[in-house]
N, C-alpha and C positions, 0 to 999 in steps of 0.2 A: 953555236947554232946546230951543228952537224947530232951532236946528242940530244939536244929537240927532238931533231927532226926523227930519228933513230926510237925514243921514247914513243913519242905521239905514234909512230907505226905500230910500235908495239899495244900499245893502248887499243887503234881500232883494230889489232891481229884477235886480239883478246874479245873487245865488245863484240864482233861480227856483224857491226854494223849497227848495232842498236845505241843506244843511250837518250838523251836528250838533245832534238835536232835545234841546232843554231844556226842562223843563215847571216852571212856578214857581206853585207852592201857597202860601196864607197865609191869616193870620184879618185880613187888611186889603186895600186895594186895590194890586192890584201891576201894575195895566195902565202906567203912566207907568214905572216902573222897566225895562220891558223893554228901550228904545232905549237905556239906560244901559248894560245886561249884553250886549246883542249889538253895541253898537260897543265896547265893553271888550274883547271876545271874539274880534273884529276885529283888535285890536289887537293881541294876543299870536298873531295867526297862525288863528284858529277861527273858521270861517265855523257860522253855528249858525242855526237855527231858533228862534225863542223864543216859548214859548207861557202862556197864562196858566190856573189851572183855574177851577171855581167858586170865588167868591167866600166864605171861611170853612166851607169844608168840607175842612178835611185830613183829620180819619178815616176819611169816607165815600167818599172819594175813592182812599182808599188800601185800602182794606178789598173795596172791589163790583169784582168781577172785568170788572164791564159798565160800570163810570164814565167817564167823559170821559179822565179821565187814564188809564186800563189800555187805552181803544181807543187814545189816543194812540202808547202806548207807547214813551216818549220815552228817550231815550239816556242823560240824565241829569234826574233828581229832584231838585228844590230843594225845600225845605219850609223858611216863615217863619213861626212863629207869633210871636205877640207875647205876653208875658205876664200882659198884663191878661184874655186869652181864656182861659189855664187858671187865672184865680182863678175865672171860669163868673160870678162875681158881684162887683159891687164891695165889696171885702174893708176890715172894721175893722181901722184902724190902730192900737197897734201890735197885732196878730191873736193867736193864743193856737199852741197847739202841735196841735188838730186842722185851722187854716187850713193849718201845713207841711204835717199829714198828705195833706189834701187837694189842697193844690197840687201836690205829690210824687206820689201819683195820677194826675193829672191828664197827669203830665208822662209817666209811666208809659205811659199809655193810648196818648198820640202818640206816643212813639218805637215801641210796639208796632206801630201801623196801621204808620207809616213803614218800617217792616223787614220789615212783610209785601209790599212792593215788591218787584220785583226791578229789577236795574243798577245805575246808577251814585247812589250817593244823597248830598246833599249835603242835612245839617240848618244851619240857619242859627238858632247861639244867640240866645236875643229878649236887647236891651238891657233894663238896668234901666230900670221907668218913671221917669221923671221927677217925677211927681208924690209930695211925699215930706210926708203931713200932719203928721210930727211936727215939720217941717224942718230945722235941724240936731240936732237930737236924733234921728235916725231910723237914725245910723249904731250908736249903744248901743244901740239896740233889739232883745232877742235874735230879738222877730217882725217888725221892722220891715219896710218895703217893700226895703231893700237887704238884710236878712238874707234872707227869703223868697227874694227874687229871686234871690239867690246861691247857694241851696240847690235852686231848682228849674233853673238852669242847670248846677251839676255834675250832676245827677242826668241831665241830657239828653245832657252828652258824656261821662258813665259811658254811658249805655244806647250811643251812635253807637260808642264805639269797642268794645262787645261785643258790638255788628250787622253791625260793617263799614262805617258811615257814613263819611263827611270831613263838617267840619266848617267852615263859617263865621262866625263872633264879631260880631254885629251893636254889641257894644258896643264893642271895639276900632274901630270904625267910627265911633260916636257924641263918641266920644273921640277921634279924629283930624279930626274937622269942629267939636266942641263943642258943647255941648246948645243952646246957642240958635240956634245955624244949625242943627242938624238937626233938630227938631220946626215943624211947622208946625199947631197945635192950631185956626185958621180951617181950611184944609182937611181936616184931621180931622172936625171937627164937619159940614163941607158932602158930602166925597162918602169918608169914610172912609181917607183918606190921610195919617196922621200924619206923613208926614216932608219934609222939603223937596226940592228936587233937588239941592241939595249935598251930601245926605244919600245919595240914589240913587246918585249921581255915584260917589264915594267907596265906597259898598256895592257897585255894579259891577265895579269895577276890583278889589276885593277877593274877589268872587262869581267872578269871570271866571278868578285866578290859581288858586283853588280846582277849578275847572272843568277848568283845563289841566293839572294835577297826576295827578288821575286819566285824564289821558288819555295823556298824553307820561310817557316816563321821564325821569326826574329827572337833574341833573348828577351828572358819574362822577368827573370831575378839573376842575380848575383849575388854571388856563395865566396865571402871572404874569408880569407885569414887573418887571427888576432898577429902573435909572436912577429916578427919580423915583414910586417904586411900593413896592418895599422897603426904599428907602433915600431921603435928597435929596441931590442932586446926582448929577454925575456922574461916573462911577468912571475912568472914559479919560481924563479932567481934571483929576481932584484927586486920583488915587488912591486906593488903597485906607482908607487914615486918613485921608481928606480928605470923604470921604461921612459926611454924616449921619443915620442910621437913626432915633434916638430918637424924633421924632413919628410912627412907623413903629411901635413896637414893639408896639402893641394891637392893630393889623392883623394882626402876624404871628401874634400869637398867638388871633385870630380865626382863620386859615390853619391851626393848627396844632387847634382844636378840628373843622373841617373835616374833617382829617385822621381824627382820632379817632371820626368817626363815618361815615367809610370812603370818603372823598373823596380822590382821587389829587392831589398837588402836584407840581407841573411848572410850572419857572423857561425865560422864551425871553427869552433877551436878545442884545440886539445891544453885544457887549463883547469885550473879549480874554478868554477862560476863565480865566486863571492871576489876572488881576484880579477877575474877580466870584467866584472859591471863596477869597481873600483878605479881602472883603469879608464872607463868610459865617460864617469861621472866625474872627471880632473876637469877643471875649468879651462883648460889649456887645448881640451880636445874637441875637436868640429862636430867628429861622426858620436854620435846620443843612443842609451836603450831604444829611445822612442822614435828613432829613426828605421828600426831592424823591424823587419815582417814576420821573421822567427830566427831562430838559433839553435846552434846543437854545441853545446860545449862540455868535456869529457875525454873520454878515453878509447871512445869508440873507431873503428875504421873511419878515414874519411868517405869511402863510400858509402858504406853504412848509415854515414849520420846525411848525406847528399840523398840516397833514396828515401830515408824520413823526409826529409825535406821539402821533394820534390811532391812524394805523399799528401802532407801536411798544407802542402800550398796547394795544390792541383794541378800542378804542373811538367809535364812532360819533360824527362832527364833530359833529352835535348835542346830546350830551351833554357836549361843553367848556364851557367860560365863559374868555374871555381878558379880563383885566384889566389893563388899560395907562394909564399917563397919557396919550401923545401922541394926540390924537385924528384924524390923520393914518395912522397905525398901525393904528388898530381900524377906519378906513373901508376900508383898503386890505383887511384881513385878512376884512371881512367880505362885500365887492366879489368877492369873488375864492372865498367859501364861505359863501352866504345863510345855511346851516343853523347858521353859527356863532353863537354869544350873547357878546357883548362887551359889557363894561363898563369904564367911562371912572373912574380913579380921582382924585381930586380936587386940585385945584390945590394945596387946605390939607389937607395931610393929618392932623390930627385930624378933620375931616370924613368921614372913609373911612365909618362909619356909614351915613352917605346913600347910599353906592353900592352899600353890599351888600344894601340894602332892597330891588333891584333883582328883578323876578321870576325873573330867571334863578339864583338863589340857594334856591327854593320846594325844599322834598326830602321827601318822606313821612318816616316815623318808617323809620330803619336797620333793615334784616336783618340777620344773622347774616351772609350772604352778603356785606352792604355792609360790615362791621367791618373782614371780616377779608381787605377787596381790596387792603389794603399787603403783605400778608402773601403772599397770592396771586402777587403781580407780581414778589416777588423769589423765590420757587420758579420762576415760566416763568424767570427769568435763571439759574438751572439746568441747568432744562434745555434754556434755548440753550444754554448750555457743552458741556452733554454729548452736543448732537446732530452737533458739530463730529466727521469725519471718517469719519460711520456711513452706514450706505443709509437709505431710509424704514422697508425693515424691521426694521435692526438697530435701529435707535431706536426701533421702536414695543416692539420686546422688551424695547432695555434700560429703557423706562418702565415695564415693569408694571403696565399702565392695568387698573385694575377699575371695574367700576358695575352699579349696586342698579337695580329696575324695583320699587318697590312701590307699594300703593294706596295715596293720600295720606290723613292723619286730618286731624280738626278744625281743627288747629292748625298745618296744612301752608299751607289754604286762602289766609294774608296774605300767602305767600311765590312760592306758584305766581302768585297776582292781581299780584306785582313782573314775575312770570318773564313774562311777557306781556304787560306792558307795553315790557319791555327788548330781547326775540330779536324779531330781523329777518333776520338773513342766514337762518339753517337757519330758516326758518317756512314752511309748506304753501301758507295763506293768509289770514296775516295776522289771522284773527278776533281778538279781544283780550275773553275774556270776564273781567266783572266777579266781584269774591267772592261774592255771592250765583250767579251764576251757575256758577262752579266748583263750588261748594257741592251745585248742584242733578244738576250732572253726574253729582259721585261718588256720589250718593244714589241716581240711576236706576237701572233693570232694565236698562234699553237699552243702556246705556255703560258700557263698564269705560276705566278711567282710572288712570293710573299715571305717578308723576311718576319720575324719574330722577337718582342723584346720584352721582358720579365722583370717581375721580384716582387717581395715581401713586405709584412710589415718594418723590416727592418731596414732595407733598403731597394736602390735600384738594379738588378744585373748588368743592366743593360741591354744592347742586341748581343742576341743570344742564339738565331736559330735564322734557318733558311731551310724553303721547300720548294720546290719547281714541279709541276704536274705538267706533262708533254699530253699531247692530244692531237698525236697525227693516227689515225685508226683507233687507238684506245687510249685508254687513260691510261697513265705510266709514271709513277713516280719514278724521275730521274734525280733531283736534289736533296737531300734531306740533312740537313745536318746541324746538330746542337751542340753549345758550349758546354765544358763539362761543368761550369758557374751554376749550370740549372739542371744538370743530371741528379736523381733521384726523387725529383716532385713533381715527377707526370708532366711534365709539361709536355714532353716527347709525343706524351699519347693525346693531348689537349692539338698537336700539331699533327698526328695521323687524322684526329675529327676534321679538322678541317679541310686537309685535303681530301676526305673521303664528299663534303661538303659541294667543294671547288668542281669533282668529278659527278654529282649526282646536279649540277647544275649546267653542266653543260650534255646533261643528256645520257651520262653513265652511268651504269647498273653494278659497276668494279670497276675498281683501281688496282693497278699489277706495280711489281716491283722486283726488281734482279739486286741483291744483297751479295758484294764480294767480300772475299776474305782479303783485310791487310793485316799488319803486324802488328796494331793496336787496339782493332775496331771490333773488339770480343762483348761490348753491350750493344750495339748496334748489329750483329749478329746475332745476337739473345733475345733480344725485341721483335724482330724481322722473322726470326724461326718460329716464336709461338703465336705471329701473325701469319704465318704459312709457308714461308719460306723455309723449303725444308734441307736446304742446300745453298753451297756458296755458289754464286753465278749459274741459277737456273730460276728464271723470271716465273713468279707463280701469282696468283688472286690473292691482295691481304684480307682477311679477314674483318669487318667494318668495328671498327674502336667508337667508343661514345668518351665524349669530354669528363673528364673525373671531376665530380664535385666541387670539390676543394680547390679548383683551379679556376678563378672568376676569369671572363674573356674580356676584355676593355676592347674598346674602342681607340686607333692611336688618335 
């Protein structure tokens, strides 16, 4: 603990107080947990702030506009209850059917305070208690302390995911340290601290990947290795019948559920080509050519052939994960592109389990959008075909590019909260607001708000694009941001008409706009300058954009 505590000092000696503020609420004492979650946080890359609130005040905390926690105003919200606080009393074992009603209630009450938050909010499920008077008779109990407790933790991640919460499982925790190392009932009883630090230890690192989820967009593809990764041995050596895949074949078909839930598969191997699609085509193997989004197989660096890739796909080097045995490989490749997330696949590979527990593997629940990205990627190889020997204009003709500008409903909300997480190239500046906070946008007087969604004759993009026009004094583009799926066919400029539209309808003569500089957002800077922006963050009058031809407007 003591080197925690020692580290996480050094950490805010270092930030100075900045990073990402996180505020952690509970009905116990959570001051010792903290060095836990901000050197976890650390470790995935997130310099943070950690703060603690009152001690067993989550409603009031969440509720008073004027609380500690609402001045804080923290980036993101942890809330820990335990469940022994919403039995409000210690509860007759096994209880009757008004203790559910009650505990239900109860649970009620706090996901309510909790969702009257706004940002990022992360509930952390309470473990069952430990404490089980009927003791092994407690599991047939229809009120027992594990029935109870299992019916007031769905009912809490029913309420988080019809709030927009994310979630943490304090029991999957308790269960991966084991109930006797994680309670410590002496420090409970002395300063309110039931858990040990093995416990913290473990709940940080588990709090922390949760943290970074909501904050980072999730992996897009996965970037395999053939030689000792999809198969054993090696295929330059044994040939093609001379590899053996079969302790391989749960992996692949881990890969291939990946797929299914809209995850790109891309094979790099350093082989003869005619040898590794011989090895693919053996009847005996799961993972197929026709499973792969692209491939780089050769002689080239692994980096090398990961920035093709990443090219190739349109996808952001940080959104890869490359999975290699050789660990020579994955130092090079990650030496050479920090942003990359590599994981080392295991010497035994029926082990593979252990590697993809890896954080870099964390993914929100799939969009519509994520489904249907295999589907997507072999339309763009379309229409590269078809852009073969035309000018830019005759290609944007023969695309038939259409897109919708409508006001987003209810149930747009979980999809736009992806889209801004994900767009970096076309983005203004960079803001990333949470579901509640999109929520509150489209609801205002002030803001009209209109997400965007596109394609071709080839196919659909999907949603593609979000713009927010504020109108408190003037017009002000504050949101603007498009998927790179639709960069290069004007859409961008089809979505400044509009908003010049939006602003000439409620009475404005110009629309302004403040363009900052981030580390990716160098066409969104290019756009924004020969619309008048003549500088990074200095808010100036765009110049008014007419709809390009070639871009039909639908109706959603």
């Amino acid at each position: 603990m003591s080197s925690v505590v020692a580290r996480w000092r050094e950490l805010r000696a270092e930030a100075g107080g900045g990073g990402v503020r996180v505020r952690l609420l509970g009905t116990f004492t959570l001051d010792t947990f903290v060095p836990h979650v901000g050197t976890a946080l650390a470790d995935l890359g997130i310099l943070a702030d950690v703060t603690v609130g009152p001690y067993n005040r989550i409603v009031p905390e969440c509720l008073d506009p004027h609380s500690e926690t609402a001045l804080a105003d923290p980036d993101v919200l942890v809330v820990w209850p335990g469940l022994e606080s919403l039995w409000g009393e210690p509860a007759a074992v096994p209880g009757t059917e008004a203790t559910r009603t009650r505990l239900l209630r109860a649970a009620d009450d706090l996901a309510d305070a909790v969702a009257h938050r706004s940002g990022r909010r992360i509930l952390v499920l309470p473990a069952i208690p430990p404490d089980r008077p009927l003791g092994a008779g407690d599991p047939a109990a229809p009120h027992g302390v594990v029935a109870l407790a299992n019916a007031a933790r769905r009912r809490l991640a029913q309420r988080a995911a019809e709030t927009g919460m994310m979630v943490c499982d304090a029991e999957d925790v308790v269960r991966t340290v084991g109930t006797r190392a994680a309670y410590d009932h002496r420090l409970e009883a002395l300063a309110a601290i039931p858990y040990t630090s093995a416990l913290f230890s473990e709940a940080g690192r588990s709090l922390a990947r949760v943290v970074r989820l909501g904050l980072r967009s999730s992996v897009k593809a996965v970037v395999v290795d053939g030689d000792g990764t999809l198969w054993s041995g090696a295929v330059g050596e044994l040939g093609a019948t001379g590899v053996a895949p079969a302790d391989h074949l749960d992996f692949q078909r881990y890969l291939l559920g990946l797929r299914a839930g809209g995850v790109l598969l891309v094979l790099c191997s350093k082989n003869v080509e005619e040898d590794v699609w011989a090895v693919l085509d053996r009847p005996d193997m799961v993972l197929k050519r026709e499973h792969l989004s692209a491939w780089r197989i050769g002689w080239r660096a692994k980096h090398v052939a990961v920035e093709e890739i990443a090219a190739e796909l349109s996808i952001a080097v940080e959104d890869l994960v490359l999975i290699d045995d050789n660990p020579a490989e994955l130092a090079e490749a990650q030496a050479a592109l920090p942003a990359l997330r590599t994981v080392r696949f295991p010497a035994d590979p029926p082990r593979w389990r252990e590697a993809v527990t890896d954080p870099a593997f964390d993914r929100l629940p799939p969009t519509h959008d994520d489904l249907v990205r295999p589907l997507r990627l072999e339309q763009d190889r379309h229409r590269t075909l078809a852009r073969r020997g035309l000018t830019r204009e005759e290609y944007l003709g023969h695309l038939e590019i259409w897109a919708s500008c409508s006001i987003p409903s209810t149930v747009d909300i979980p999809r736009l909260a992806q889209l801004v997480l994900r767009v970096n190239q076309m983005n203004l500046n960079g803001r990333r607001p949470s579901r509640d906070e999109l929520a509150r946008l489209c609801a205002s007087q002030d803001h009209e708000v209109r997400l965007i969604e596109s394609g071709d004759r080839y196919g659909d993009y999907g949603l593609v694009g979000l713009l927010v026009v504020s109108f408190t004094g003037c017009a002000r583009l504050e949101l603007f941001l498009l998927s790179c799926r639709a960069l290069g066919r004007d859409v961008e400029r089809m979505m400044l008409a509009q908003a010049d539209a939006l602003a000439r309808a409620r009475g404005h003569g110009t629309l302004t706009a403040t363009v900052q500089e981030m580390p990716r957002n160098e066409p969104a800077r290019r756009l924004f300058g020969e619309l008048g922006c003549a500088a990074p963050g200095q808010e100036a009058v765009l110049t008014p954009v007419a709809c390009p031809s070639h871009v039909q407007v639908r109706q959603r």
